[in-house]
MOPAC internal coordinates of N, CA, C and O (Angstrom, degrees):
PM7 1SCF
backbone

  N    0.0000 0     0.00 0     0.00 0    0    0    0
  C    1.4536 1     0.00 0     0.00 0    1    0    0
  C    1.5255 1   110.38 1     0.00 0    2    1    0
  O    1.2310 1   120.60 1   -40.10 1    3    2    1
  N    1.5035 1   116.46 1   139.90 1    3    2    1
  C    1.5312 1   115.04 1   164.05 1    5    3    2
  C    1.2474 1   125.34 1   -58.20 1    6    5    3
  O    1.2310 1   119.21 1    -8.97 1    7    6    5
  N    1.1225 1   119.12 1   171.03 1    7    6    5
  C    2.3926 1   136.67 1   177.72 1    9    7    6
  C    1.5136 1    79.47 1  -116.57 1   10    9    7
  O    1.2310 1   127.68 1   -55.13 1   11   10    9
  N    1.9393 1   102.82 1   124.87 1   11   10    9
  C    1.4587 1   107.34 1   153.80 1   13   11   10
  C    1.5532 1    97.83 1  -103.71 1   14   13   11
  O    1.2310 1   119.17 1   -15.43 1   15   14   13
  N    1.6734 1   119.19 1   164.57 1   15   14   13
  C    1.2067 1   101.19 1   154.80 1   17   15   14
  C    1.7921 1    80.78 1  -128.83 1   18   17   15
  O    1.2310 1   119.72 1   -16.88 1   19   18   17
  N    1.7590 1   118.15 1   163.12 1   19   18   17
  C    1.1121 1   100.75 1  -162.70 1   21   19   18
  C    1.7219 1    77.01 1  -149.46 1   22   21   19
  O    1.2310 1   127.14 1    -7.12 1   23   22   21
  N    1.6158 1   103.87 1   172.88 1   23   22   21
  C    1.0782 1   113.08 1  -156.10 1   25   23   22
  C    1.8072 1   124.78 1  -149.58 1   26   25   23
  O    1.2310 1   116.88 1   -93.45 1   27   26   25
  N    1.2655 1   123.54 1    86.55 1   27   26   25
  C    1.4622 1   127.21 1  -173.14 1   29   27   26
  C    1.2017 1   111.05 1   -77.44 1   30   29   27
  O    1.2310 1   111.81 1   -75.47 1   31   30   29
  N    1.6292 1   133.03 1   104.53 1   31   30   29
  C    1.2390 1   145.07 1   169.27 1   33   31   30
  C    1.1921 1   139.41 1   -79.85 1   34   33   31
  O    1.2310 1   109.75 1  -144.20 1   35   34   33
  N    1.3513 1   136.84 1    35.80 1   35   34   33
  C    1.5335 1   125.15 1   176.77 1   37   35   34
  C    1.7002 1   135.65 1   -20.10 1   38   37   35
  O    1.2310 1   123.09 1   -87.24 1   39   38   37
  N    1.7968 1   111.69 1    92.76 1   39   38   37
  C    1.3836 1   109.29 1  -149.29 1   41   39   38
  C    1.9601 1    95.79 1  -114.03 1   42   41   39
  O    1.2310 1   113.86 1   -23.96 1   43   42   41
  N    1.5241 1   129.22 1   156.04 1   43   42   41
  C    1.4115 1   105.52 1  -178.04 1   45   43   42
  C    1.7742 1    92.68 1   -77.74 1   46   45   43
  O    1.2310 1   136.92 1    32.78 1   47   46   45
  N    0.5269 1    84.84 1  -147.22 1   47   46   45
  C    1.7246 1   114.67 1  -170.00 1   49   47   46
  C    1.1892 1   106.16 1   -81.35 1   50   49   47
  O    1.2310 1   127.41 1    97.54 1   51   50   49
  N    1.5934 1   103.35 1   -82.46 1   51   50   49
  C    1.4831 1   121.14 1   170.47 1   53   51   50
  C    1.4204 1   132.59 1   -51.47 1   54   53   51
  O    1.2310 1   119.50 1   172.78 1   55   54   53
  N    1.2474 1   118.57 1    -7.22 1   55   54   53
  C    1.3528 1   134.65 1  -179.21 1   57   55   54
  C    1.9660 1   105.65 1  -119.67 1   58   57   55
  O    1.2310 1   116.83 1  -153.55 1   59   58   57
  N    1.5000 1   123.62 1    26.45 1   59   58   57
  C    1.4150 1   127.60 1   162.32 1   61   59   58
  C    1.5494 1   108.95 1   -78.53 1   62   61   59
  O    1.2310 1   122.12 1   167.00 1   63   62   61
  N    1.2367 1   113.54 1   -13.00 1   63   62   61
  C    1.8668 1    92.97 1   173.52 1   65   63   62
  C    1.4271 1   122.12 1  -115.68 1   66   65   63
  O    1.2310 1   133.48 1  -167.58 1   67   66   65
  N    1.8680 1    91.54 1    12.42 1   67   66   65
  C    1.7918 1    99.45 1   156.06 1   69   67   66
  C    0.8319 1    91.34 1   -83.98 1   70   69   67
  O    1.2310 1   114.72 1    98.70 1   71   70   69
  N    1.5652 1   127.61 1   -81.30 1   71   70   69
  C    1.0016 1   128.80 1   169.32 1   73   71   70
  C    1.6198 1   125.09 1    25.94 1   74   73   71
  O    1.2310 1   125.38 1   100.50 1   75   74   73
  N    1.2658 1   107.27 1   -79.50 1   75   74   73
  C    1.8008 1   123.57 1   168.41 1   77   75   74
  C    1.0130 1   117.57 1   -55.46 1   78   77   75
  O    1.2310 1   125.86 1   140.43 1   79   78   77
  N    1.5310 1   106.34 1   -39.57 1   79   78   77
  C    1.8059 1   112.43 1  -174.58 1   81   79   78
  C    2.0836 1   102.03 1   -49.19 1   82   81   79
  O    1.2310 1   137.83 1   126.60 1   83   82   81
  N    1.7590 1    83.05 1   -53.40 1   83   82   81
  C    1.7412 1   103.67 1  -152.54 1   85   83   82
  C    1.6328 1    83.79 1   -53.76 1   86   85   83
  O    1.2310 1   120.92 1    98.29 1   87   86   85
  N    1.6226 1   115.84 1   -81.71 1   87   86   85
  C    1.4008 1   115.43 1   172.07 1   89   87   86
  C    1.3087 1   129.42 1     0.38 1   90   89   87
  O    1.2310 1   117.15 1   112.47 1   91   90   89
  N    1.0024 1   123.03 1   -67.53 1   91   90   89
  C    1.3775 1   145.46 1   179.00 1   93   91   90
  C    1.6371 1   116.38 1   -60.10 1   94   93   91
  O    1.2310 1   120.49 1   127.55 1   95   94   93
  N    1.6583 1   116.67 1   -52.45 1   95   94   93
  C    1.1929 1    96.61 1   141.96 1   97   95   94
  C    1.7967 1   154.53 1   -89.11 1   98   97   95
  O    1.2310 1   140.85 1   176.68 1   99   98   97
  N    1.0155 1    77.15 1    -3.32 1   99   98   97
  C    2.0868 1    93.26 1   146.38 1  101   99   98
  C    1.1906 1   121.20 1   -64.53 1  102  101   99
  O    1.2310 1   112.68 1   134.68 1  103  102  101
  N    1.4164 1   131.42 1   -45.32 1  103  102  101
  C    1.1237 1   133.35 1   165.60 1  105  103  102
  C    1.1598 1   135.01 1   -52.64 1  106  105  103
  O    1.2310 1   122.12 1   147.64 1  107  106  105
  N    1.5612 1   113.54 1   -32.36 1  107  106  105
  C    1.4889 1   126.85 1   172.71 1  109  107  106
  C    1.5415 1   102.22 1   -86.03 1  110  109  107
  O    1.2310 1   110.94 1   157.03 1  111  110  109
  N    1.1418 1   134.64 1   -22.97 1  111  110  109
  C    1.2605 1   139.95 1  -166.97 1  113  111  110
  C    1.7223 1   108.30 1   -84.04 1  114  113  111
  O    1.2310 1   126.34 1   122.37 1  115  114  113
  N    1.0523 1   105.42 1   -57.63 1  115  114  113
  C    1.9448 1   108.21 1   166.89 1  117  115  114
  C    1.3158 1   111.83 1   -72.37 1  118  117  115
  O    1.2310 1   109.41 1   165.83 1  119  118  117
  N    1.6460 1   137.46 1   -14.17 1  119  118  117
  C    1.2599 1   128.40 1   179.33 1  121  119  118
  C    1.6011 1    87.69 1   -79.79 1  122  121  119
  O    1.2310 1   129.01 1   121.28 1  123  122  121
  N    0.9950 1   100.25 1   -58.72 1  123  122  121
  C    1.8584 1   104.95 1  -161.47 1  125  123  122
  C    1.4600 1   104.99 1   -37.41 1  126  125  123
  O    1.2310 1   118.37 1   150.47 1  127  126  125
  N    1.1912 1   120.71 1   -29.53 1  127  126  125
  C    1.8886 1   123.99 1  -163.64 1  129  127  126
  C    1.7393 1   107.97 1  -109.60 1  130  129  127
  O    1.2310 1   115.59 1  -169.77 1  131  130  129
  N    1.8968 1   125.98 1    10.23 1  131  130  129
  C    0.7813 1    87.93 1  -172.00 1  133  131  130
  C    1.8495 1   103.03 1   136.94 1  134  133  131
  O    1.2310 1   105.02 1   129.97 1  135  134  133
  N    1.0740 1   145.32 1   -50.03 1  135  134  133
  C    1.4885 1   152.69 1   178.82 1  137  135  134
  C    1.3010 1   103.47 1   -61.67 1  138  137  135
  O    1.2310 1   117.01 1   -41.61 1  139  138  137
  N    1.5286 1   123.29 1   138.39 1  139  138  137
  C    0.9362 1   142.08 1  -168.90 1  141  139  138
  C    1.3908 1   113.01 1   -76.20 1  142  141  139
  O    1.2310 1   123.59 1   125.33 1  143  142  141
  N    1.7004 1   110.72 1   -54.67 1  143  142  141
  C    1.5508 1   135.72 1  -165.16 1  145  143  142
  C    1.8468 1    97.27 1  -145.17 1  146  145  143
  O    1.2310 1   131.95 1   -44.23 1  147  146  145
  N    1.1874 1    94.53 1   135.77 1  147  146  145
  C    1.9160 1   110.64 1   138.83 1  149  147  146
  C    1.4874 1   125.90 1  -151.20 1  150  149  147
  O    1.2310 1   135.53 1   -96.82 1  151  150  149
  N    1.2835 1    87.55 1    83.18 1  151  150  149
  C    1.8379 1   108.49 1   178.77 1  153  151  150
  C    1.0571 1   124.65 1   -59.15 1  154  153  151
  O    1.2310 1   124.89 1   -47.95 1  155  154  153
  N    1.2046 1   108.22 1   132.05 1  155  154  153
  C    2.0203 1   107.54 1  -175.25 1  157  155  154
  C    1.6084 1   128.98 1   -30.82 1  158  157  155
  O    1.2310 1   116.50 1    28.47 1  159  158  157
  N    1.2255 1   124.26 1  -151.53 1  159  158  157
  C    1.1279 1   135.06 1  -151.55 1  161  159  158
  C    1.3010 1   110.78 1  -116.22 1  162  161  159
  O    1.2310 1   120.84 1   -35.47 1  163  162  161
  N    1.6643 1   116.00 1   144.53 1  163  162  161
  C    1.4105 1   101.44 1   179.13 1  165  163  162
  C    2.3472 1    89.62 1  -136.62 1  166  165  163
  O    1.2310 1   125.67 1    -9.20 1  167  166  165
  N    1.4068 1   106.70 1   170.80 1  167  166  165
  C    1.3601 1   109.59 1   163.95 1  169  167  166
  C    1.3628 1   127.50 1   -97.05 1  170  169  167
  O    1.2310 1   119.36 1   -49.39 1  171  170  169
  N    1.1208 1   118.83 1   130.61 1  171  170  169
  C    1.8323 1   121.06 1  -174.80 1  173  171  170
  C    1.3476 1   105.65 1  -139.25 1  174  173  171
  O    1.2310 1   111.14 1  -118.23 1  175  174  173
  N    1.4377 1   134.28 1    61.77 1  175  174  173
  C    1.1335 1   156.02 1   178.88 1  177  175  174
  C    1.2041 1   112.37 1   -60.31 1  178  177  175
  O    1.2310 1   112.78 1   131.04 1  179  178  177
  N    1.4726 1   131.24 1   -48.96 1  179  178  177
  C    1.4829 1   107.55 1   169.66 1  181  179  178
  C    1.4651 1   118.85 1   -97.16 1  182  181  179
  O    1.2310 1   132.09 1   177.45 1  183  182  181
  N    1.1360 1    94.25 1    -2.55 1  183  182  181
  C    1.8151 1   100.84 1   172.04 1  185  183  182
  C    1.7599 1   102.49 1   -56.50 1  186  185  183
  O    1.2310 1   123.10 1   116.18 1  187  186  185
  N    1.3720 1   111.67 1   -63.82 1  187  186  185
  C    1.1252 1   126.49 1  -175.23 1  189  187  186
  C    1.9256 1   123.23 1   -64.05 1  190  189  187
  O    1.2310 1   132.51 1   163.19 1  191  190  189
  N    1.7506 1    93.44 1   -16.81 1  191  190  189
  C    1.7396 1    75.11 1   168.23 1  193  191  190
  C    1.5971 1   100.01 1    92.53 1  194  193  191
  O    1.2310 1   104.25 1  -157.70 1  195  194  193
  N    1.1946 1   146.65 1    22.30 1  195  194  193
  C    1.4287 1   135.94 1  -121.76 1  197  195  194
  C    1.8670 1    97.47 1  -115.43 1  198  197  195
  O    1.2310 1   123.23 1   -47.27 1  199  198  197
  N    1.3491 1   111.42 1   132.73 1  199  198  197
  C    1.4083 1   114.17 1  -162.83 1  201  199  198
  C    1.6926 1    86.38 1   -84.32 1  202  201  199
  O    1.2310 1   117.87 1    -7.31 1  203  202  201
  N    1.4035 1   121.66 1   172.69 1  203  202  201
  C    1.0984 1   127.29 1   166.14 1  205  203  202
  C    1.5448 1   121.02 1   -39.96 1  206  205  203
  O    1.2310 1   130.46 1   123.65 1  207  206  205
  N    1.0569 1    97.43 1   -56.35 1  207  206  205
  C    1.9194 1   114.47 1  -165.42 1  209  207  206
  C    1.7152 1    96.81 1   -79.17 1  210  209  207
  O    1.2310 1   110.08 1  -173.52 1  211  210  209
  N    1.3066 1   136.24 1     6.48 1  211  210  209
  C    1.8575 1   132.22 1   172.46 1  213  211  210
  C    1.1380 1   107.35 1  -109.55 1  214  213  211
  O    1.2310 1   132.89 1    -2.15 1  215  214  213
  N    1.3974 1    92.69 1   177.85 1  215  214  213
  C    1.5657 1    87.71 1   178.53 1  217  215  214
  C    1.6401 1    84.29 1  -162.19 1  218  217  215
  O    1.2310 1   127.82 1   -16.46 1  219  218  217
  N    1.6540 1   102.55 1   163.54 1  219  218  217
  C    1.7112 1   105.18 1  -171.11 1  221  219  218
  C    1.2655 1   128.18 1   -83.52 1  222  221  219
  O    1.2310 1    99.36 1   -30.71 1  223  222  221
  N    1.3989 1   154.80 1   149.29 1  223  222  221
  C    1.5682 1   126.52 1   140.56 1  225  223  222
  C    1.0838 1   113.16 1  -120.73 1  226  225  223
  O    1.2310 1   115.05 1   -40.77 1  227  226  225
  N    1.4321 1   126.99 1   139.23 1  227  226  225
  C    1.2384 1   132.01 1  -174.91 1  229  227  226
  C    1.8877 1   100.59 1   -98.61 1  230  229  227
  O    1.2310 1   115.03 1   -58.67 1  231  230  229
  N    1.5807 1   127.02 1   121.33 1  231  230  229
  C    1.4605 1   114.43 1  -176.67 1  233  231  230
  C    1.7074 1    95.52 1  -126.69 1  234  233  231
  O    1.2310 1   121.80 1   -21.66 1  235  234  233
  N    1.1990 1   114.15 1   158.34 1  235  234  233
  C    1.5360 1   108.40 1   168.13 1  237  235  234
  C    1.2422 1    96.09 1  -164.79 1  238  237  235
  O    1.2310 1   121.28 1   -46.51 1  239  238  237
  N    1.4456 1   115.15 1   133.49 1  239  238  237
  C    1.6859 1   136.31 1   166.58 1  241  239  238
  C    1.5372 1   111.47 1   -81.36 1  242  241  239
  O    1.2310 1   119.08 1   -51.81 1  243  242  241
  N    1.5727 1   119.37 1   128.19 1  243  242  241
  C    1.8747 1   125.76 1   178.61 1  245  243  242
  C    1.7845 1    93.61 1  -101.22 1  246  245  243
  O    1.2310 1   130.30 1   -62.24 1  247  246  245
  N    1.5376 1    97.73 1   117.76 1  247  246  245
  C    1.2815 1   114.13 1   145.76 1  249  247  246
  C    1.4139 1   130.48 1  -107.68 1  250  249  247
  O    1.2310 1   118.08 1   -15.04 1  251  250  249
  N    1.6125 1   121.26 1   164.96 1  251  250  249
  C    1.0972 1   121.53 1  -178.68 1  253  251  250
  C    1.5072 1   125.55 1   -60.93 1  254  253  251
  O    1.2310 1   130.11 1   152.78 1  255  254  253
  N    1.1699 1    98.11 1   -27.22 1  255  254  253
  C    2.2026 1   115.33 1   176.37 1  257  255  254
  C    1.3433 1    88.06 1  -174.04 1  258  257  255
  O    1.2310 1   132.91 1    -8.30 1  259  258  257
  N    1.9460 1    92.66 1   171.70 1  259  258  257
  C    1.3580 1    93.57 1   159.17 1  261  259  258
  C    1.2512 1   149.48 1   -30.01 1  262  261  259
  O    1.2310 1   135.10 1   125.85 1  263  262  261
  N    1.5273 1    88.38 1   -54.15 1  263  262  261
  C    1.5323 1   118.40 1  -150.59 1  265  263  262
  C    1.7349 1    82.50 1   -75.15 1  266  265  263
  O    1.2310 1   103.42 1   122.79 1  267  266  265
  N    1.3718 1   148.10 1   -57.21 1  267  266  265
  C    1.3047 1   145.61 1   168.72 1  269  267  266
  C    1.7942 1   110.97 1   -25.17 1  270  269  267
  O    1.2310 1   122.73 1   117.42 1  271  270  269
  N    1.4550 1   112.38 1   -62.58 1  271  270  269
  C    1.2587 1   124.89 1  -172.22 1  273  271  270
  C    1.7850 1    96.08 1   -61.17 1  274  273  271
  O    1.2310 1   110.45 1   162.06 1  275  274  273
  N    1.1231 1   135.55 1   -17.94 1  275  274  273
  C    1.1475 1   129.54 1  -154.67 1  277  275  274
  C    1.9385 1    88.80 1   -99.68 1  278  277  275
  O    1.2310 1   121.19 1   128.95 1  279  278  277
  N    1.3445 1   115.33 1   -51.05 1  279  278  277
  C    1.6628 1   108.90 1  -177.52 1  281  279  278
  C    1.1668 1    96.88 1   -58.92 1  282  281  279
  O    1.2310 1   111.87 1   107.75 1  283  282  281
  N    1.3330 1   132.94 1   -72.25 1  283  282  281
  C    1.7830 1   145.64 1  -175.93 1  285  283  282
  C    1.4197 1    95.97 1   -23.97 1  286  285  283
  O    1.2310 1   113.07 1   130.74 1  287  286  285
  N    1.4889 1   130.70 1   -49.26 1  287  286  285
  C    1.4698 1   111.39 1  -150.97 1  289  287  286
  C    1.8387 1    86.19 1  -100.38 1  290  289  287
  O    1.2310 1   104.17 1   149.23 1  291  290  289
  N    0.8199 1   146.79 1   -30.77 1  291  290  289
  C    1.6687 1   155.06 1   168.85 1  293  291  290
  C    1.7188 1    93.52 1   -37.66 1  294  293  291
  O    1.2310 1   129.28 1    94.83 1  295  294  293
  N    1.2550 1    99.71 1   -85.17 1  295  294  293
  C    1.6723 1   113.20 1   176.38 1  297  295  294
  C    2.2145 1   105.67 1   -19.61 1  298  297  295
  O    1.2310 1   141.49 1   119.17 1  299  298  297
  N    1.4939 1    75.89 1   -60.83 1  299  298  297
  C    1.8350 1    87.93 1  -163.45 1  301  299  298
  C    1.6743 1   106.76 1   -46.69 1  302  301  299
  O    1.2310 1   138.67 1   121.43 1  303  302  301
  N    1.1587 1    81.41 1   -58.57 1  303  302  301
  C    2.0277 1    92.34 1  -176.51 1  305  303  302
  C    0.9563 1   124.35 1   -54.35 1  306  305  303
  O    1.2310 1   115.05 1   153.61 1  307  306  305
  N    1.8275 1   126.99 1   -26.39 1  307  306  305
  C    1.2303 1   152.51 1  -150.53 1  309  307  306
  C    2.0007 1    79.98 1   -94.89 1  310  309  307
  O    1.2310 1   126.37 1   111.60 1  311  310  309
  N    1.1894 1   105.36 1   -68.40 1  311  310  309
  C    1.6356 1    98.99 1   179.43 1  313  311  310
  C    1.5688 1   129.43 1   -53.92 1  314  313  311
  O    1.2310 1   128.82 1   146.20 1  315  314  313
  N    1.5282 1   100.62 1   -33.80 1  315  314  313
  C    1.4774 1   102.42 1   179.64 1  317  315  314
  C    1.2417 1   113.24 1   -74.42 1  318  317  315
  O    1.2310 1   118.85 1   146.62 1  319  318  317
  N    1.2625 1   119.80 1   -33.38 1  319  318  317
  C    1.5046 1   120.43 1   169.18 1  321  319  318
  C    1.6996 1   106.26 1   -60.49 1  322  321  319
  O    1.2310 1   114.48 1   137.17 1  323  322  321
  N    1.1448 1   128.06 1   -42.83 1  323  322  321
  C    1.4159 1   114.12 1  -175.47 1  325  323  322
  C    1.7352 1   111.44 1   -85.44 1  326  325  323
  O    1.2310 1   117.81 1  -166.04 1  327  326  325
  N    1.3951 1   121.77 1    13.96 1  327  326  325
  C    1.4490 1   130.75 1   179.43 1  329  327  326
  C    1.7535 1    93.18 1   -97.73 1  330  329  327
  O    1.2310 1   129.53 1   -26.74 1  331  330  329
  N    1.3722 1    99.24 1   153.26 1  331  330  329
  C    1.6250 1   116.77 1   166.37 1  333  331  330
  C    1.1831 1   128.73 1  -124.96 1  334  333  331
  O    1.2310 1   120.97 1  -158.22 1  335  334  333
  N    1.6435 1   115.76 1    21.78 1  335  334  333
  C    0.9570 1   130.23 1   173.00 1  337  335  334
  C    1.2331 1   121.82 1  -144.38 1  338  337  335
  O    1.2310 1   114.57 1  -124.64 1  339  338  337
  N    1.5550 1   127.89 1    55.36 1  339  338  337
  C    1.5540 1   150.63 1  -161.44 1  341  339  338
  C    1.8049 1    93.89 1   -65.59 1  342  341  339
  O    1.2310 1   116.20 1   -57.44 1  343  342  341
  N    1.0997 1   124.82 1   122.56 1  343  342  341
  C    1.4403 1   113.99 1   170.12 1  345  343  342
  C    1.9755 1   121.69 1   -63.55 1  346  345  343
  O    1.2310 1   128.91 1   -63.00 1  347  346  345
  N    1.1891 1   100.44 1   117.00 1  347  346  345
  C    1.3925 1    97.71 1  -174.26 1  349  347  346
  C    1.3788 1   132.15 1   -19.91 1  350  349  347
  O    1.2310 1    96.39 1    36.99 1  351  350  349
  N    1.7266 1   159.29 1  -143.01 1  351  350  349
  C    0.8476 1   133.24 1   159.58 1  353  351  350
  C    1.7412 1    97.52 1  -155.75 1  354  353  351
  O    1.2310 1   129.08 1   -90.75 1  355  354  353
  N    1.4466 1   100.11 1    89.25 1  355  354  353
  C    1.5585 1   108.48 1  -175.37 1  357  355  354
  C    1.1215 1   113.60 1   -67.61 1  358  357  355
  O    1.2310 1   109.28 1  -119.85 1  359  358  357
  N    1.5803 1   137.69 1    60.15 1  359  358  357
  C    1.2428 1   133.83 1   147.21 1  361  359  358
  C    1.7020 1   107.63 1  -166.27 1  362  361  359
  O    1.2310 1   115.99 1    -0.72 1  363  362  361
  N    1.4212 1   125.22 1   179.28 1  363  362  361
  C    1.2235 1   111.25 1  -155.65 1  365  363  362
  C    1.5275 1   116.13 1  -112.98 1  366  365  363
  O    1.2310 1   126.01 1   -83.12 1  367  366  365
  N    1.4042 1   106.05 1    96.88 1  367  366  365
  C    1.7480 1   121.22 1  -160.45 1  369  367  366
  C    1.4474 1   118.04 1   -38.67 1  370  369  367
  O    1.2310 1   124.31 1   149.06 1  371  370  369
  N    1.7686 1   109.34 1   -30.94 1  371  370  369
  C    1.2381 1   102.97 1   159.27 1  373  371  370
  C    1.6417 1   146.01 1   -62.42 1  374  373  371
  O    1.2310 1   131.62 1  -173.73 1  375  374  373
  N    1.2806 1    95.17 1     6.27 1  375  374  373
  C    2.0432 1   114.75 1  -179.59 1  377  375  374
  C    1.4110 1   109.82 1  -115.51 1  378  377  375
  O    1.2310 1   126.48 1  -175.35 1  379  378  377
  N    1.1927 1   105.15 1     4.65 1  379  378  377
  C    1.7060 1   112.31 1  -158.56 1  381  379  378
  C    1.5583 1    85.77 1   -98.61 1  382  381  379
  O    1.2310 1   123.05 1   -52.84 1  383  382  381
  N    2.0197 1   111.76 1   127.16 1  383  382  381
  C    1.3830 1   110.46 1   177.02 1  385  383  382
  C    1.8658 1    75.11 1  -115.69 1  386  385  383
  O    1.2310 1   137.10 1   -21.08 1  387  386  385
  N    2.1181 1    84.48 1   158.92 1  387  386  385
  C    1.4175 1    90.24 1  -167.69 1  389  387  386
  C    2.1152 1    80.11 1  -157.90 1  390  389  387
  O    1.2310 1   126.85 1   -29.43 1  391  390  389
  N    1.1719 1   104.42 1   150.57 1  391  390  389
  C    1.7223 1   112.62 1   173.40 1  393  391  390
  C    1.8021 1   110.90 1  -164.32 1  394  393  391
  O    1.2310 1   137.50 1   -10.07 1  395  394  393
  N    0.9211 1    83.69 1   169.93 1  395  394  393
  C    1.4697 1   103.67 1   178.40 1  397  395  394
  C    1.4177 1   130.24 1  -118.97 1  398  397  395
  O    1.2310 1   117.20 1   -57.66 1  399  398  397
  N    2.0485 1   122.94 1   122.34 1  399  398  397
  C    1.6230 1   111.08 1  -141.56 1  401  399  398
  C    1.5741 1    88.07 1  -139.22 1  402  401  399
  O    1.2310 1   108.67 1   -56.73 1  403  402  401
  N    1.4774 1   138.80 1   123.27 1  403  402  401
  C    1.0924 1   139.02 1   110.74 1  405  403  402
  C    1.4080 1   125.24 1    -9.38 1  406  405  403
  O    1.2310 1   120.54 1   -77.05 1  407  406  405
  N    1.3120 1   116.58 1   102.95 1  407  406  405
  C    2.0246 1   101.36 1  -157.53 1  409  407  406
  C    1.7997 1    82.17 1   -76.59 1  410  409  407
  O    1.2310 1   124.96 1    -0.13 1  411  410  409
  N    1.1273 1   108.08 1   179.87 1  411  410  409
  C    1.5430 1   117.76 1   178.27 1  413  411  410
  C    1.1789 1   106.73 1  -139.83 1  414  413  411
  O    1.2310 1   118.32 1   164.86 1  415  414  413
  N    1.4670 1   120.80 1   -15.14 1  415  414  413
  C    2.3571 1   113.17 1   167.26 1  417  415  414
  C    1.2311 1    80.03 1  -135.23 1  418  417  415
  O    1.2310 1   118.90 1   -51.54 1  419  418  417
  N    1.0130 1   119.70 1   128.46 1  419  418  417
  C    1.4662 1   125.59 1   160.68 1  421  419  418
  C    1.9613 1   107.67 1  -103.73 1  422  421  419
  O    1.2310 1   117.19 1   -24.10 1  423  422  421
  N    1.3278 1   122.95 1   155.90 1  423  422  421
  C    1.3101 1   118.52 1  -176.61 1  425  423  422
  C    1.5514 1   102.53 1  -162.10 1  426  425  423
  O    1.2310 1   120.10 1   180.00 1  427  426  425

């Protein structure tokens, strides 16, 4: 079975096409080292608590196991730390719920 780790984002409004930017290069950044999948976006609006002016994204990366998700994300950090141009992070990391799941039916 795959390791998801998955990810509830509270983003404003006005900040959805950083948003994409940032996304987008995250996406190339965990594929490049290793991630199986990072499938688009979904809405979780009251999950998230969501002020008028936000809006939600739900993101999650498929690894092979933990222990996979664990080199992949080592690798990742190891690069972002040696980058000098980290894309900002248009929303506020402290609202951001995020975990890690053993899928149990996979299909």
């Amino acid at each position: 079975m795959t390791y998801v780790d998955g990810y509830v984002i509270p983003v404003p409004k006005r900040k959805v096409a950083e948003y994409k930017k940032m996304a987008t290069w995250g996406k190339k950044m965990w594929m490049k080292h290793g991630a199986l999948q990072l499938p688009g976006c979904g809405n979780f609006k009251t999950m998230a608590g969501l002020k008028p002016t936000e809006t939600a994204f739900f993101s999650f990366v498929v690894y092979k196991s933990k222990a996979h998700r664990d080199a992949v994300n080592k690798r990742v950090m190891k690069e972002m730390k040696s980058q000098q141009a980290m894309p900002s992070m248009p929303f506020d990391v402290n609202r951001m719920a995020f975990g890690g799941f053993k899928t149990l039916v996979q299909g």
